[in-house]
C-alpha positions as CSV (number, residue, x, y, z in Angstrom):
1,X,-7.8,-2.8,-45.1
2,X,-7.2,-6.3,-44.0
3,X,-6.0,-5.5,-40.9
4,X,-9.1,-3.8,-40.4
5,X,-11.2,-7.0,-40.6
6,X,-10.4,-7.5,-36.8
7,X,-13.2,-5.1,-35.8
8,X,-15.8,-6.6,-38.5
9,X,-17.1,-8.3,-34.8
10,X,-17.9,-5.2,-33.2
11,X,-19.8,-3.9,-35.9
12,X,-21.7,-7.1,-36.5
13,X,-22.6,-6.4,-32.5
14,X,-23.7,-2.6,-33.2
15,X,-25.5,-3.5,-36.5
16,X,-28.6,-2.1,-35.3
17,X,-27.4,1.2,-33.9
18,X,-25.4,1.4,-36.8
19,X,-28.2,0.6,-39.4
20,X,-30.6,3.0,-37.7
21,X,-27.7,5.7,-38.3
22,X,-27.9,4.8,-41.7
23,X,-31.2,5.4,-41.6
24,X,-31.1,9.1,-39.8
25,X,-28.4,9.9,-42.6
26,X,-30.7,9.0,-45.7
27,X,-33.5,11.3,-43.7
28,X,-31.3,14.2,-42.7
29,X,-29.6,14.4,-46.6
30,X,-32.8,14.2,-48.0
31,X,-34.0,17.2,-46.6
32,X,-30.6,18.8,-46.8
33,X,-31.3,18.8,-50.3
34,X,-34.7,20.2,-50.2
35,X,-33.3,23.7,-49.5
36,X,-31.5,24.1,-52.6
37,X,-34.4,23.1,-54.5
38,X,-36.8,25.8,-52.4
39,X,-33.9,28.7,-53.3
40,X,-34.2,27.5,-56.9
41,X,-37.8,28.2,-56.8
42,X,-37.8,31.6,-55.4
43,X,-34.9,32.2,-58.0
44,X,-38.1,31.6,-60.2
45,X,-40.6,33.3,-59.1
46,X,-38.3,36.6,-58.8
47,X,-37.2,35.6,-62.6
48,X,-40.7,35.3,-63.8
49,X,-41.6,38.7,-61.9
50,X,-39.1,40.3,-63.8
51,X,-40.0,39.1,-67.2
52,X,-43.5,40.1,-66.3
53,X,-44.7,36.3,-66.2
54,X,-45.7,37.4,-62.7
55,X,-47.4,41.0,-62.2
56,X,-48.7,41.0,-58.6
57,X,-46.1,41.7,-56.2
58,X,-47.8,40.2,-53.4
59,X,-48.2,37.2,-55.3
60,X,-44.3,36.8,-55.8
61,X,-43.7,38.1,-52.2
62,X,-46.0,35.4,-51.0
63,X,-44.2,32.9,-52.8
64,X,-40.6,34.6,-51.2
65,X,-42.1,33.9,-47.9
66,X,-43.5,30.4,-48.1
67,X,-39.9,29.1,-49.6
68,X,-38.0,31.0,-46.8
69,X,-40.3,29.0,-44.5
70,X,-39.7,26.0,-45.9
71,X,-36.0,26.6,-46.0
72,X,-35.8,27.2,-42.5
73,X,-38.0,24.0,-41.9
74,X,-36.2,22.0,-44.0
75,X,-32.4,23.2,-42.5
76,X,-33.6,22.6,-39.5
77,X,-35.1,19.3,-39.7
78,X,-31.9,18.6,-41.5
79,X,-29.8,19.9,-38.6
80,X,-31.9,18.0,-36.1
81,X,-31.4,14.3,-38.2
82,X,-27.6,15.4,-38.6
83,X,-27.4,15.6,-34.9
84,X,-29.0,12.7,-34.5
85,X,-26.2,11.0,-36.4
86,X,-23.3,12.4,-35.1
87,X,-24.8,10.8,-31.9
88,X,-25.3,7.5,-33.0
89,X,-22.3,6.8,-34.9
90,X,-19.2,8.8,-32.1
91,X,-21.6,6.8,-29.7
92,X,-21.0,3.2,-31.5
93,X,-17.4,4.2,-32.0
94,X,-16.8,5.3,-28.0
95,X,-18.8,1.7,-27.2
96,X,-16.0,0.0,-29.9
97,X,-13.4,1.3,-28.4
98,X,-14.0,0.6,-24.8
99,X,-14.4,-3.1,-26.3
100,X,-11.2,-3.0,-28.1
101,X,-9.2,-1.7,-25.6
102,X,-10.7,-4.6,-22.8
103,X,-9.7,-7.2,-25.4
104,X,-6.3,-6.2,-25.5
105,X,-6.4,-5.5,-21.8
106,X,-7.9,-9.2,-21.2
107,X,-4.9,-10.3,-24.2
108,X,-1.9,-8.6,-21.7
109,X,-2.9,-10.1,-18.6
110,X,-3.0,-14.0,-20.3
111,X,0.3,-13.4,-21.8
112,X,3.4,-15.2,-20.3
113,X,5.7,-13.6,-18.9
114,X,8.5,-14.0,-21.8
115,X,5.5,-11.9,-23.4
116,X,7.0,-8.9,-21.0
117,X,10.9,-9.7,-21.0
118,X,10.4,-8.8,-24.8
119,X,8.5,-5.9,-25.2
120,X,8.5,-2.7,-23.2
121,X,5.9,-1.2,-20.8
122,X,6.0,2.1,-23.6
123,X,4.8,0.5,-26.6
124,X,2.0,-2.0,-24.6
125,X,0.8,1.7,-23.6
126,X,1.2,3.3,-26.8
127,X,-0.7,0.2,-28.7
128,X,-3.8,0.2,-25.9
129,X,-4.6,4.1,-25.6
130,X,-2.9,5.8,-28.7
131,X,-3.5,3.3,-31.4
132,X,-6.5,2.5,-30.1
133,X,-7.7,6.3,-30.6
134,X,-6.4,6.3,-34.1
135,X,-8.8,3.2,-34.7
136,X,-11.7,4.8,-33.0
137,X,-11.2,7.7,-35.4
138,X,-11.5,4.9,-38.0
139,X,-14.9,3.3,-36.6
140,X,-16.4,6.4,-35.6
141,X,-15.6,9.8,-38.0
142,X,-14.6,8.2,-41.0
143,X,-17.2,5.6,-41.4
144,X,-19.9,8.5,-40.6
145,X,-18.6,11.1,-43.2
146,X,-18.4,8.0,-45.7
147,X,-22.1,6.9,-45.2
148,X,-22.8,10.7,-45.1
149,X,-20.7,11.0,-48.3
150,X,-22.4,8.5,-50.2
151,X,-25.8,9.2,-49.2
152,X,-25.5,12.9,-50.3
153,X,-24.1,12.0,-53.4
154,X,-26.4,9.3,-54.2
155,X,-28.8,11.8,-53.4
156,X,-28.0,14.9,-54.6
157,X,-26.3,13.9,-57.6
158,X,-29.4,11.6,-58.5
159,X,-31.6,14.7,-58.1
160,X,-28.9,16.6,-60.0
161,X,-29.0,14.1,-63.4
162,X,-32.9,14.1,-63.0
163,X,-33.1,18.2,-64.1
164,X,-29.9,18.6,-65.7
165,X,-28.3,15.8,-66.9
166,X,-25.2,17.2,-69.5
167,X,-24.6,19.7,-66.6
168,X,-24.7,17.3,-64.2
169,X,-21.8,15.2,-66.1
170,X,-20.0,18.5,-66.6
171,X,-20.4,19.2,-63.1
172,X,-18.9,16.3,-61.8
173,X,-16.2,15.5,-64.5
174,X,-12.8,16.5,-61.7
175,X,-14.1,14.2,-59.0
176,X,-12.0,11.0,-61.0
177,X,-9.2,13.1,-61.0
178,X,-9.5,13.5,-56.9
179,X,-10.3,10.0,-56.6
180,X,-7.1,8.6,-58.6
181,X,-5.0,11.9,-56.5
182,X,-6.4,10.2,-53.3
183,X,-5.2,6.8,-54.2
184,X,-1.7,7.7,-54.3
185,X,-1.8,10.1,-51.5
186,X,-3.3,7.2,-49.4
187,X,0.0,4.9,-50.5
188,X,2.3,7.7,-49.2
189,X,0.2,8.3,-45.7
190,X,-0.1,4.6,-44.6
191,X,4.0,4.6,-45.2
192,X,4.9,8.0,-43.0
193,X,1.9,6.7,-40.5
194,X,3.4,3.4,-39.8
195,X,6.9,5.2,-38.7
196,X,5.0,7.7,-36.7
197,X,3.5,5.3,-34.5
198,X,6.7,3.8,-34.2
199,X,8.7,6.9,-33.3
200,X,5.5,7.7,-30.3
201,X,5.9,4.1,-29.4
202,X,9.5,4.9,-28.3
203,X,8.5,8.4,-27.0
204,X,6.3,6.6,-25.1
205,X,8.7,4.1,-23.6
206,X,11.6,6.5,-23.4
207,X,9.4,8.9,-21.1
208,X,8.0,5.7,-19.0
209,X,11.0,4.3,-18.3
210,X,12.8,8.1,-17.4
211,X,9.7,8.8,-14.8
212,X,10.0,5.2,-13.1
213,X,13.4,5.7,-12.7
214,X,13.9,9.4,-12.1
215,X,15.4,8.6,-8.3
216,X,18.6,6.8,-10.1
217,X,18.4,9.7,-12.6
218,X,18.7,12.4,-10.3
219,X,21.2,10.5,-8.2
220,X,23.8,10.1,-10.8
221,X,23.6,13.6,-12.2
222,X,22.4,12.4,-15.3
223,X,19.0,14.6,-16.2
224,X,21.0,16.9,-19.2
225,X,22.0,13.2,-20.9
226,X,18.2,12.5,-20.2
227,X,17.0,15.7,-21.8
228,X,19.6,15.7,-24.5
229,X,18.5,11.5,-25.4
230,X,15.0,12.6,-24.9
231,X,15.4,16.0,-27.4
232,X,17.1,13.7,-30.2
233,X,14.3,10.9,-29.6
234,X,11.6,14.3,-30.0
235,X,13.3,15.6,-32.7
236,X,13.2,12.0,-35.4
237,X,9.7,12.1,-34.2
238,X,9.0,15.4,-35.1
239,X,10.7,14.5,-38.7
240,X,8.5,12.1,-39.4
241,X,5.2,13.6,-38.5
242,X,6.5,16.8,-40.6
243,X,7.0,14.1,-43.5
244,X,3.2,12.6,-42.9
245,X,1.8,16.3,-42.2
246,X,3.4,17.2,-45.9
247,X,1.8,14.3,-48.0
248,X,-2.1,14.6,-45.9
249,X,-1.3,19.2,-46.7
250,X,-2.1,18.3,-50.0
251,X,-5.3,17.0,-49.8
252,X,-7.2,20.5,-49.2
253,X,-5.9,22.4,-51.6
254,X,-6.4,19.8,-54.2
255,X,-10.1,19.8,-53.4
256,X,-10.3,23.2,-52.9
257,X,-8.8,23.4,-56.5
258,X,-11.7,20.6,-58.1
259,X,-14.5,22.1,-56.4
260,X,-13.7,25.7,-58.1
261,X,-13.2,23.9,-60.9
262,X,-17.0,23.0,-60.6
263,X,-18.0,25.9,-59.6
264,X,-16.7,27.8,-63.0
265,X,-17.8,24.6,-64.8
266,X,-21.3,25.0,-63.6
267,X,-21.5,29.0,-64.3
268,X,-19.9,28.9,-68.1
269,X,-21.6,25.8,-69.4
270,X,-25.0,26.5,-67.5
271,X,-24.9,30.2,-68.5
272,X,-24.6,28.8,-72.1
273,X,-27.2,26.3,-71.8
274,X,-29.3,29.0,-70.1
275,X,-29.2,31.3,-72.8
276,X,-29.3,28.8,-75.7
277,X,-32.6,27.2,-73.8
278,X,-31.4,23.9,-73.0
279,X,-32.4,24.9,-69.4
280,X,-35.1,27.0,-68.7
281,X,-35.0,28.1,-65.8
282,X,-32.4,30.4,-64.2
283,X,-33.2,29.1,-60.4
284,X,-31.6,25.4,-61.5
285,X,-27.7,27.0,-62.5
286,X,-28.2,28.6,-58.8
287,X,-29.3,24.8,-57.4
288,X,-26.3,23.4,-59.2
289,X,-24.1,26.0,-57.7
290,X,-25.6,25.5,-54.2
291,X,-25.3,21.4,-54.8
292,X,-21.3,21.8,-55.7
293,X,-20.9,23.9,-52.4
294,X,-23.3,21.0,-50.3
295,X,-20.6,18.7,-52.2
296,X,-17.3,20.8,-50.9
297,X,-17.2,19.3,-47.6
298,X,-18.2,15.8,-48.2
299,X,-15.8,15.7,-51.2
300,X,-12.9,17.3,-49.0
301,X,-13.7,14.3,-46.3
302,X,-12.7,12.0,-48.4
303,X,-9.4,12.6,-48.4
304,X,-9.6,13.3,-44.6
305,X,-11.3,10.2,-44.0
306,X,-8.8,8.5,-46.2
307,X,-6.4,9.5,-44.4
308,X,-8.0,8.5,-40.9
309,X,-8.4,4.7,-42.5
310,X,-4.4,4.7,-43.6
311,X,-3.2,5.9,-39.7
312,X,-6.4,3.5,-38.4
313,X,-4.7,0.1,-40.5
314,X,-1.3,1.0,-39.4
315,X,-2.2,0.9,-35.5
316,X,-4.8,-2.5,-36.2
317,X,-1.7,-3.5,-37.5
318,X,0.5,-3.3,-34.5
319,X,-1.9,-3.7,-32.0
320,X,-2.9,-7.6,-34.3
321,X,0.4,-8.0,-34.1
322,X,0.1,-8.1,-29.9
323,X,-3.1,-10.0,-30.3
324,X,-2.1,-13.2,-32.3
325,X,0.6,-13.9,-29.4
326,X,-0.2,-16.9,-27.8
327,X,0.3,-17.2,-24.0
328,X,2.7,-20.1,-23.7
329,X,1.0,-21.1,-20.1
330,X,-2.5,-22.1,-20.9
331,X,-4.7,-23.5,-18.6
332,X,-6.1,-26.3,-20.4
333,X,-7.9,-28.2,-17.2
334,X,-11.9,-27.4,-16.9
335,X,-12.3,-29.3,-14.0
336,X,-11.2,-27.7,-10.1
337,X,-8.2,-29.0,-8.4
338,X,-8.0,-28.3,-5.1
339,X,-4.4,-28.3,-3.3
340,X,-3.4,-29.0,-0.3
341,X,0.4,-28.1,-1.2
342,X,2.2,-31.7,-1.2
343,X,5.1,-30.6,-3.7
344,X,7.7,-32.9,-5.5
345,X,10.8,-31.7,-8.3
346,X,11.6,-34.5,-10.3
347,X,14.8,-34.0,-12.3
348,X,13.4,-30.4,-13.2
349,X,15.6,-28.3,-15.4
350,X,14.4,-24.7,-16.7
351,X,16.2,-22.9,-19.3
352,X,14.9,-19.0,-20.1
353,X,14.4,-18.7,-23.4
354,X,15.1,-14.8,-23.9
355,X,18.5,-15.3,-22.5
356,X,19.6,-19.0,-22.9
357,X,20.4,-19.2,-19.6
358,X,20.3,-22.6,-18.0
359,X,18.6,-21.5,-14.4
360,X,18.6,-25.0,-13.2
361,X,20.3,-28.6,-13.7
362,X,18.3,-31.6,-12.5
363,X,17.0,-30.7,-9.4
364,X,15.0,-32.8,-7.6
365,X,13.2,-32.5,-4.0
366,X,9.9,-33.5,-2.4
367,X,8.2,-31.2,0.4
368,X,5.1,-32.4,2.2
369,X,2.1,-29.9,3.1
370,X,2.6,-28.3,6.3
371,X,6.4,-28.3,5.7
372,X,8.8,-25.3,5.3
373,X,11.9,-25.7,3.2
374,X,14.3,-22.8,2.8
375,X,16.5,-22.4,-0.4
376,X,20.1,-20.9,0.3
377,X,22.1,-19.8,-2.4
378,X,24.4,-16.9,-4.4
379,X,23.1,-14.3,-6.5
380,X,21.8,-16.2,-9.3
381,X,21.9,-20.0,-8.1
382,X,18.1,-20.2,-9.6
383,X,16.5,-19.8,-6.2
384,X,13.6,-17.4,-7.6
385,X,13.1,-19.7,-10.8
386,X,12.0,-22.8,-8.5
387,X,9.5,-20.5,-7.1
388,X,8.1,-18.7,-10.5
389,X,7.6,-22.8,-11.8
390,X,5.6,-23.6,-8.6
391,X,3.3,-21.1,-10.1
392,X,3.8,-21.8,-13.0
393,X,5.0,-18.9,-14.3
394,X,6.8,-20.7,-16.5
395,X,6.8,-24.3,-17.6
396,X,9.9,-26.7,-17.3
397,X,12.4,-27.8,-20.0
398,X,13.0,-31.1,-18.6
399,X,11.7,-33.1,-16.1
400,X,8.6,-32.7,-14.1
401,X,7.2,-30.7,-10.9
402,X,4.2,-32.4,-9.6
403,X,1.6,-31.3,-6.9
404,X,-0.8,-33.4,-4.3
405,X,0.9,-36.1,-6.8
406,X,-0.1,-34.8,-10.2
407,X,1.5,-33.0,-13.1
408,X,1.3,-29.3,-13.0
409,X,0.2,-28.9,-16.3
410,X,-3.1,-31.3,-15.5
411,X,-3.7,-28.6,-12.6
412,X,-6.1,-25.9,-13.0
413,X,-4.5,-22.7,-13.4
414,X,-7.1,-20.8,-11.5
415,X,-7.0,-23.4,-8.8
416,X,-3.2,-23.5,-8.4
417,X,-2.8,-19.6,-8.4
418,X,-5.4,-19.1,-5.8
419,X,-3.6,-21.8,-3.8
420,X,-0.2,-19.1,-3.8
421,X,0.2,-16.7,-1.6
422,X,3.3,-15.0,-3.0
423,X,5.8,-12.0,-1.7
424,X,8.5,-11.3,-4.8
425,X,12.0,-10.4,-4.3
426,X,11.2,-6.7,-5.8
427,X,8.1,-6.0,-3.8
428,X,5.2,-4.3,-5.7
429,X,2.9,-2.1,-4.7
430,X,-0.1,-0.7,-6.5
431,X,-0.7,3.2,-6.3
432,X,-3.3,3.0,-3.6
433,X,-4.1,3.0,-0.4
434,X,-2.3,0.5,2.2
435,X,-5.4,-1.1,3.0
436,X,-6.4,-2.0,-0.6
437,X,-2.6,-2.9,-1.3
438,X,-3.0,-5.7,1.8
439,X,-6.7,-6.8,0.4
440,X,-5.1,-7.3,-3.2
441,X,-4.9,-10.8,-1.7
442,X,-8.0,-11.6,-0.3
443,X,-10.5,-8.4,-1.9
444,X,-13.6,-9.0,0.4
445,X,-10.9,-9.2,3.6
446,X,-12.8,-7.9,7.0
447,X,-10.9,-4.6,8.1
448,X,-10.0,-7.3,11.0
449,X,-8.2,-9.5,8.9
450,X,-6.6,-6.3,7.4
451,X,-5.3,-5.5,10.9
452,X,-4.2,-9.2,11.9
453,X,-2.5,-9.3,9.0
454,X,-0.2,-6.0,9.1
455,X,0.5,-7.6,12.5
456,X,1.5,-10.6,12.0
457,X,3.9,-8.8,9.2
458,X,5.1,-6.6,12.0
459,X,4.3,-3.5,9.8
460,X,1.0,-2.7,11.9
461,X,2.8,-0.2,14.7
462,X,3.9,2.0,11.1
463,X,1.2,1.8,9.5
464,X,-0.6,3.2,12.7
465,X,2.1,6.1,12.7
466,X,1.0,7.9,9.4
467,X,-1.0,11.1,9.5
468,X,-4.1,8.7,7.7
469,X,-3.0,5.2,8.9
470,X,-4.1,2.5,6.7
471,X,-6.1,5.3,4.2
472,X,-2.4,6.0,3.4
473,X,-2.3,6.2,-0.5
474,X,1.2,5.4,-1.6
475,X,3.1,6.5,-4.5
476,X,4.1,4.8,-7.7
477,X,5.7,1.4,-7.0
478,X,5.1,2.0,-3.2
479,X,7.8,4.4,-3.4
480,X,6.4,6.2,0.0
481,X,7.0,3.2,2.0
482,X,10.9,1.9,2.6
483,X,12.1,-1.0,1.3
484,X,11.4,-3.0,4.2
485,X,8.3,-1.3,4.9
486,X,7.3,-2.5,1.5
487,X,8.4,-5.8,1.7
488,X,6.3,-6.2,5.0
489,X,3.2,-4.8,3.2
490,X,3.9,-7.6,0.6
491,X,4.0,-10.3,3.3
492,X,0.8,-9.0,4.6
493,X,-0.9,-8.8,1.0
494,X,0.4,-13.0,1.0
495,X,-0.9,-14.0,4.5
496,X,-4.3,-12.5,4.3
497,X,-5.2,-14.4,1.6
498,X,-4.5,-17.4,3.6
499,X,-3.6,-19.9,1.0
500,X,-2.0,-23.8,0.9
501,X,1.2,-22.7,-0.3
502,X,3.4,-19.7,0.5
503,X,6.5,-18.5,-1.2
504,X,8.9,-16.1,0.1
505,X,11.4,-14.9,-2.0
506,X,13.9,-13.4,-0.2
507,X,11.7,-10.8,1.1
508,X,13.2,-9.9,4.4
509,X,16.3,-8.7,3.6
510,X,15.5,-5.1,3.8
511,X,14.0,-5.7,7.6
512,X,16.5,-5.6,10.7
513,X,17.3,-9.2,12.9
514,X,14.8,-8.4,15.4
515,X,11.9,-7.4,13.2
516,X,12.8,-10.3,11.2
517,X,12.5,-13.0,14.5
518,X,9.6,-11.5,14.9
519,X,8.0,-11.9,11.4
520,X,9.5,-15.6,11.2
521,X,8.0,-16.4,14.8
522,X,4.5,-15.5,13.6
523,X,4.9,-16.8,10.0
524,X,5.6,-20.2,11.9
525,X,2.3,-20.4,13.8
526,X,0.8,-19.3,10.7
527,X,2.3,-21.3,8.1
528,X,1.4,-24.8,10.0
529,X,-0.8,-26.5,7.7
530,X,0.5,-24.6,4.9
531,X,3.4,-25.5,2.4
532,X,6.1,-22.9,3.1
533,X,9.1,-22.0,0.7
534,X,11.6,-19.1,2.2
535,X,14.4,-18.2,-0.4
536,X,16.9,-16.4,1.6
537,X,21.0,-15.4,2.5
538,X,20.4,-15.0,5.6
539,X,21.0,-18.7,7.8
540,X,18.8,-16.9,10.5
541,X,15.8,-16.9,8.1
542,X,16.7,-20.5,7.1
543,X,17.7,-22.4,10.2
544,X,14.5,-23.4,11.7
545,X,12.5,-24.8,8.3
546,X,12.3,-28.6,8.2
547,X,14.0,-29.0,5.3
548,X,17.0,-26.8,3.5
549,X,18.2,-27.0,0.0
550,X,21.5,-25.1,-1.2
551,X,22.0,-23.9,-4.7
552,X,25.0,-23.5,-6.9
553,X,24.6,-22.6,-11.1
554,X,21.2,-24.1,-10.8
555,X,22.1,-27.7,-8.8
556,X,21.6,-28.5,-5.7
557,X,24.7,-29.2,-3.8
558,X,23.4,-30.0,-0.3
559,X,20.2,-30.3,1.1
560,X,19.1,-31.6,4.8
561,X,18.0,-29.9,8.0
562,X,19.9,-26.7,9.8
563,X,22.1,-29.0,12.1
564,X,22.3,-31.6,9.7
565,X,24.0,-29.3,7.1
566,X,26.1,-28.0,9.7
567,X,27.7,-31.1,10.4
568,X,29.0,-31.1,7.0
569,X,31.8,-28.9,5.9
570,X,30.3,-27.1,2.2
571,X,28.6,-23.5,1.6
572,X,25.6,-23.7,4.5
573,X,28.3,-24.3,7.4
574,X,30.7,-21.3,5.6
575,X,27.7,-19.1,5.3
576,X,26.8,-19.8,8.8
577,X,30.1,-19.1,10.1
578,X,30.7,-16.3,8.0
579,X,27.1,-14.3,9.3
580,X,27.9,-15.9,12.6
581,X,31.4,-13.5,12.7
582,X,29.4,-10.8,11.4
583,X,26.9,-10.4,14.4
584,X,29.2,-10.9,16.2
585,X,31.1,-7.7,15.2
């Protein structure tokens, strides 16, 4: 149960809806308990009719009718105050777990981005939607049938020991049994729950990644190896809920077994205390038997709801275990920073730490706002990781990256992110339409700026050529769009947030020459007073920036203008020359 401390804050919040369920429960049990009482009475009153106590029909048949009267009231003021409860507690547990699943929502999105190299998109879905649910279960049914549970047998069993008290003990004599039964069922569920969360966690991922990648799938012929990985996967999963279904299949008839137990209990011994006149009156056995039956349900909760708390710790487990990560980028200035975009690598080196991989040696530039600087480089050379620690994406090894002369980490984060404008080498789009995909950067963007923007990514004229234009919703991923459709969308989405600083990482190399000139020409008026970085193989996307750096294994082996470098025999003049031949075939 210590897991399940974590939500102790969300019923401190919902104390008063929770207490005035308390409240309605008490209210609906006591007159839940009235109507065994009124069928006791008109047990009675037929009893004493036959054993001539009573010998005007009309007298008893009046009686009859008043109890049947207040049977019906009572059930039905019970019914009303047991509605009234189901309502307030599902409600509290709905409103808990639309808070707990924005906490962990809020907790994924400050997370670094090591957070997300290490754990799969499956199991952060599995631990916000499905063990979420399992804890709602926890907050909302199980804490209602126990309050109901110990309020009726407070109740009734109080009433119980007040007109029968040796039957009463008799009466209730199994329920240690089921107690200590429960126990060591409870053991065995929170075990097999555990690895059935696991085993959907992996169902979860397995399926995720098999749908975001069903083009390669398909392409390579691959779906039976897919079904067949899938089938195995389904099958260990289906093992282990068979092994948890077992151990919680023996909670009913356990109950079942106890309650009849009760029941024969409560006809022998009150039969014999009946006729030896220890109890006088024949309408209490009939109470007692009515009050084991208004105990069956409760009683067989218990191992429900026991159940429910086992499968609830076991996903508050794994979704604390998400929770106590710490985001290793922390934004730990208060006060705003502007930036103008003045940028300065001193000695930086950046090794990842879910690979070991040593991305870059000692590099050291300085770029001034309003400057462009291009990085060349192979596959590899740490081109993309000099951009990701401009955001601060990461934080440096070694060394230190400063901006408008001070430390990145004495920035505010907020401040220096809003400053970005930023188009990734694997360009994202969100399932929505193009227009809202372009106003991701700049959400209150006139339609306008909307347009000015596709145009000056030279996506505009197709946009304009779909059925619904700019109302176009796109697929997962973007997938409608073509890669250099979507990496156009993405240079849009960066412009129209007009920012200080502008990264490109390699993001027209799915575009042709001459829609490429065209982008570059317009990103040049645009990018005037703004810091510019273009990563890039192309020496046509590089040659007019005023300032080009070259990467090898994460150094910088030449840097200088495009005519400078040029005059230099190394990698920029072989690239050129190399691209140059190419065109020219």
């Amino acid at each position: 149960m210590r897991a399940l401390r974590h939500l102790n804050k969300y019923f401190l919040k919902y104390k008063y809806r929770l207490l005035v369920g308390l409240i309605i429960t008490i209210i609906a049990r006591i007159f839940a308990i009235a109507v065994p009482k009124f069928v006791g009475d008109s047990v009675d009153v037929v009893e004493q009719y036959l054993n001539k106590e009573i010998v005007d029909f009309s007298e008893v048949e009046s009686g009859l009718i008043n109890n049947i009267l207040l049977i019906l009231g009572s059930a039905l003021i019970a019914a009303f105050f047991t509605f009234l409860m189901r309502q307030t507690f599902i409600v509290v547990s709905r409103f808990i777990e639309f808070d707990l699943k924005n906490e962990v929502f809020r907790h994924y999105q400050i997370l670094s981005l090591n957070f997300y190299k290490k754990n799969r998109t499956g199991d952060l879905m599995n631990r916000i939607s499905e063990d979420v649910s399992k804890v709602r279960m926890y907050v909302g049914p199980a804490i209602m049938y126990s309050v109901n549970t110990i309020t009726l047998f407070v109740v009734v069993i109080g009433y119980m020991i007040s007109i029968a008290p040796e039957l009463t003990l008799y009466t209730v004599a199994p329920l240690p049994i089921l107690s200590v039964s429960i126990y060591k069922l409870s053991v065995a569920i929170h075990k097999r729950s555990t690895i059935v969360q696991q085993f959907l966690s992996k169902l979860t991922t397995f399926t995720q990644e098999s749908f975001s990648g069903i083009s390669v799938i398909k392409a390579y012929g691959i779906e039976p190896q897919t079904l067949e990985n899938f089938t195995e996967l389904s099958n260990k999963s289906k093992e282990k809920n068979i092994d948890l279904v077992k151990v919680q299949a023996l909670f009913f008839p356990l109950m079942v077994l106890l309650i009849g137990i009760s029941n024969i209990t409560v006809i022998y011994i009150g039969g014999k205390q009946y006729i030896d006149g220890t109890i006088q009156d024949l309408g209490v056995i009939v109470e007692f038997i009515i009050f084991v039956n208004m105990l069956t349900w409760p009683v067989a909760t218990v191992g429900w709801v026991t159940s429910i708390i086992q499968q609830a710790e076991a996903s508050q487990v794994r979704i604390n275990e998400f929770l106590r990560q710490e985001p290793e980028i922390t934004n730990t200035v208060a006060d705003q920073t502007p930036i103008t975009g003045n940028i300065k690598f001193d000695n930086v080196s950046f090794i990842y730490d879910d690979t070991d991989i040593t991305a870059l040696k000692k590099v050291s530039f300085e770029i001034n706002s309003g400057q462009t600087i291009a990085i060349i480089g192979k596959t590899g050379s740490g081109k993309s990781t000099i951009l990701d620690l401009i955001g601060r994406l990461y934080d440096v090894s070694e060394g230190e990256i400063r901006i408008d002369d001070k430390p990145v980490k004495k920035l505010n984060l907020i401040n220096l992110r809003e400053s970005i404008g930023y188009v990734p080498q694997d360009a994202f789009l969100f399932s929505d339409s193009i227009r809202n995909n372009i106003k991701f950067g700049k959400i209150d963007a006139a339609e306008a700026e909307v347009l000015e923007a596709a145009k000056n990514a030279a996506v505009h004229d197709n946009i304009e050529g779909f059925n619904k234009g700019y109302d176009t919703v796109l697929g997962e991923r973007g997938i409608t769009l073509s890669g250099g459709q979507k990496q156009r969308v993405s240079i849009a989405r960066a412009i129209i947030k007009d920012p200080a600083i502008l990264l490109f990482d390699d993001c027209l190399s799915a575009v042709d020459t001459e829609t490429e000139e065209e982008i570059l020409n317009n990103l040049h008026k645009i990018s005037k007073n703004k810091t510019t970085f273009i990563v890039s193989h192309r020496v046509s996307t590089a040659r007019n920036a005023d300032k080009i750096i070259v990467l090898d294994e994460g150094e910088i082996i030449q840097q200088g203008t495009h005519n400078q470098l040029l005059d230099i025999d190394g990698y920029y003049k072989e690239l050129y020359l190399k691209q140059l031949s190419e065109k020219e075939i």
